[in-house]
MIGU-888187 format. One line per field, with one value per residue (C-alpha): residue in three letters; x negated, y negated, z negated. Coordinates in nm, 3 decimals. Each point is the difference from the previous one (the first is absolute). Layout:
N
resn: ALA_...
x: X_...
y: Y_...
z: Z_...
# end
This chain:
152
resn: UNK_UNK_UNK_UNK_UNK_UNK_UNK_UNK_UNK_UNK_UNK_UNK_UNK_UNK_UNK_UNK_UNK_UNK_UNK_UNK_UNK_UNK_UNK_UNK_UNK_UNK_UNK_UNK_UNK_UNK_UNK_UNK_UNK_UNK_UNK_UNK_UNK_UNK_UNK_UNK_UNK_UNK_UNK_UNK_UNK_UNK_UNK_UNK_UNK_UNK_UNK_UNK_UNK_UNK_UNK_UNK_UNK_UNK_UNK_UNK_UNK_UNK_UNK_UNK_UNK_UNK_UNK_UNK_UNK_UNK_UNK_UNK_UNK_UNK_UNK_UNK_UNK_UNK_UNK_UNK_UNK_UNK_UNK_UNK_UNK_UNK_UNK_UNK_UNK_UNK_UNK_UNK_UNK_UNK_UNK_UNK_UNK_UNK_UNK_UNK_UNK_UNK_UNK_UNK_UNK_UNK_UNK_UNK_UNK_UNK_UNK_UNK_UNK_UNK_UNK_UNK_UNK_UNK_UNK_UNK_UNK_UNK_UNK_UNK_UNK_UNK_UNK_UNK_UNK_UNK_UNK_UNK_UNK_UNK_UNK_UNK_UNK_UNK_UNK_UNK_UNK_UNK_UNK_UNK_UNK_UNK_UNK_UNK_UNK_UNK_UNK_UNK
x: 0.000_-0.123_-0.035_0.264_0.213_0.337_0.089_0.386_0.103_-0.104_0.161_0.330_0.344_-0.008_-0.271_0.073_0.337_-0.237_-0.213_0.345_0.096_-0.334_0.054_0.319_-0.137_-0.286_0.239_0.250_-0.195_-0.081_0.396_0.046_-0.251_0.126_0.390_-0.083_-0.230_0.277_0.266_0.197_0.131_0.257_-0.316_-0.215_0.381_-0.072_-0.330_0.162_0.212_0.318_-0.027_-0.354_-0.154_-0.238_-0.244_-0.129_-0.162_0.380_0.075_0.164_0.332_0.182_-0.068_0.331_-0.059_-0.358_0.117_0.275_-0.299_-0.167_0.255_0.106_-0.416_0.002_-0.127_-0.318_-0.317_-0.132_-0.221_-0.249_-0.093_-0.333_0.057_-0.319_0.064_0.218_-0.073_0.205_0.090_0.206_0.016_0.028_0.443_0.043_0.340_-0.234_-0.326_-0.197_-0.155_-0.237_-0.040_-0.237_0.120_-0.092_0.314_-0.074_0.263_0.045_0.241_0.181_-0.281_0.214_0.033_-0.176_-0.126_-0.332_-0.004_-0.076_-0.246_0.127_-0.166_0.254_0.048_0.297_0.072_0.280_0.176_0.116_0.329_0.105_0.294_0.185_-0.322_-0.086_-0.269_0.185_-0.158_0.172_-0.191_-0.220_-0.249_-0.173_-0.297_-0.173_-0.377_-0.123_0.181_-0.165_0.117_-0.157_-0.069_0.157
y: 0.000_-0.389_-0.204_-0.262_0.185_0.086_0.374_0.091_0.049_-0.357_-0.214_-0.126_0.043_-0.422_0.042_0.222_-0.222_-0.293_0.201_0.078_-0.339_-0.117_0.237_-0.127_-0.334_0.088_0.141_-0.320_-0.226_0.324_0.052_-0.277_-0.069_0.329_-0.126_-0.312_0.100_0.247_-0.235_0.155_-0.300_0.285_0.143_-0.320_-0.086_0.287_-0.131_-0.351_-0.068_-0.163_-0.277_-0.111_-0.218_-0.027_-0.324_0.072_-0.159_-0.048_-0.179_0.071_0.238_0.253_0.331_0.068_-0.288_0.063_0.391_-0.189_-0.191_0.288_0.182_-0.325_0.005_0.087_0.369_-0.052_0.089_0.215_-0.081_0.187_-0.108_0.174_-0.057_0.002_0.185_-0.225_-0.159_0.111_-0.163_0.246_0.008_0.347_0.097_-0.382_-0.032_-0.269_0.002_-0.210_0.061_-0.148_0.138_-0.126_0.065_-0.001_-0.067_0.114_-0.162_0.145_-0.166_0.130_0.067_-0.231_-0.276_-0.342_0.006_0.175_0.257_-0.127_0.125_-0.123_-0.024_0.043_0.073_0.119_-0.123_0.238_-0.082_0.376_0.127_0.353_0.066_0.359_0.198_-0.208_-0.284_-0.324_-0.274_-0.284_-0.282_-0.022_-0.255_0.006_-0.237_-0.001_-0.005_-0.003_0.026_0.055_0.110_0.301_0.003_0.252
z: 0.000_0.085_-0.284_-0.115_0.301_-0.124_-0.002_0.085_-0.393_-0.094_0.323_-0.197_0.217_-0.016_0.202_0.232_0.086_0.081_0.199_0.191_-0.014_0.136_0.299_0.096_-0.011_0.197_0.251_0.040_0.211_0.273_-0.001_0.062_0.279_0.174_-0.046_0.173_0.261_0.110_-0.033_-0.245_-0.144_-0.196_-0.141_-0.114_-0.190_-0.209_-0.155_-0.114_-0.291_0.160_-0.254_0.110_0.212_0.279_0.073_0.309_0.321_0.131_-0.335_-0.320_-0.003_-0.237_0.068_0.211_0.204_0.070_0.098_0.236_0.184_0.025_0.164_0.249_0.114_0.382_0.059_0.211_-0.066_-0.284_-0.299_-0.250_-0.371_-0.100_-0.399_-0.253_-0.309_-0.201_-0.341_-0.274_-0.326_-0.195_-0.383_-0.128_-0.061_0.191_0.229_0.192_0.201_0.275_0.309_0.159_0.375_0.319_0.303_0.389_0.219_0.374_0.202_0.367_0.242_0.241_0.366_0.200_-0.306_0.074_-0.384_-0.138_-0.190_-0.344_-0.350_-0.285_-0.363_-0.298_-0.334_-0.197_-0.357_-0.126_-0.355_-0.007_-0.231_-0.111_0.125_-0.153_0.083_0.328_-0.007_0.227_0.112_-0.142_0.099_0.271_0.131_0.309_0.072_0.325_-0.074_0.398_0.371_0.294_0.418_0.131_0.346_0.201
# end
């Protein structure tokens, strides 16, 4: 056995929840990217407490009106978030948490679109509620850190 490393016995149940919790957290921000780059506006509704809010590059909105822009956005072109492991803040038994997530948004228009392609260099700042046994996001703010075109 390592030294000062915890053996099965002596890792409390407490623990083990957080570690669970920490997991799910991990995992928001990567649902989230998948929901969205798949336009499964259904899907990214799931991971937001209704009562929340977003503040976002298209402004501030409650969470059902942000999920209605969402779902009026014209279907062309596609886009990919590549996520960094998020930073979580999450007090041991806590109903609340934080994350803290970088992000690369690729942006590719439409071939026949006038407009470039576009990079774009984010970061999510999740305030994060539990929810029943689901982890919501209940406020969200997105700040844009970089743009740039690509060239095609």
């Amino acid at each position: 056995m390592l030294a000062g490393r915890p053996t099965p016995a002596s890792v409390t149940d407490s623990t083990m929840n957080w570690l669970r919790d920490i997991e799910a957290l991990r995992q928001l921000p990567q649902r989230y990217a998948r929901a969205i780059d798949a336009r499964d506006i259904d899907a990214v509704a799931q991971l937001f407490d209704p009562d929340g809010s977003v503040d976002g590059l298209r402004g501030q909105a409650a969470v059902p009106a942000y999920l209605d822009g969402l779902r009026a956005m014209p279907q062309t072109g596609s886009t990919m978030h590549v996520l960094g492991d998020p930073l979580i803040e999450l007090d041991e038994g806590a109903g609340e948490a934080h994350l803290d997530t970088y992000a690369i948004v690729y942006q590719l228009r439409p071939a026949e679109s006038p407009e470039p392609d576009g990079m774009l260099g984010m970061r999510y700042l999740d305030d994060v509620v539990r929810v029943g046994a689901a982890w919501l996001i209940h406020h969200r703010r997105s700040v844009l850190l970089w743009s740039r075109p690509l060239s095609r």
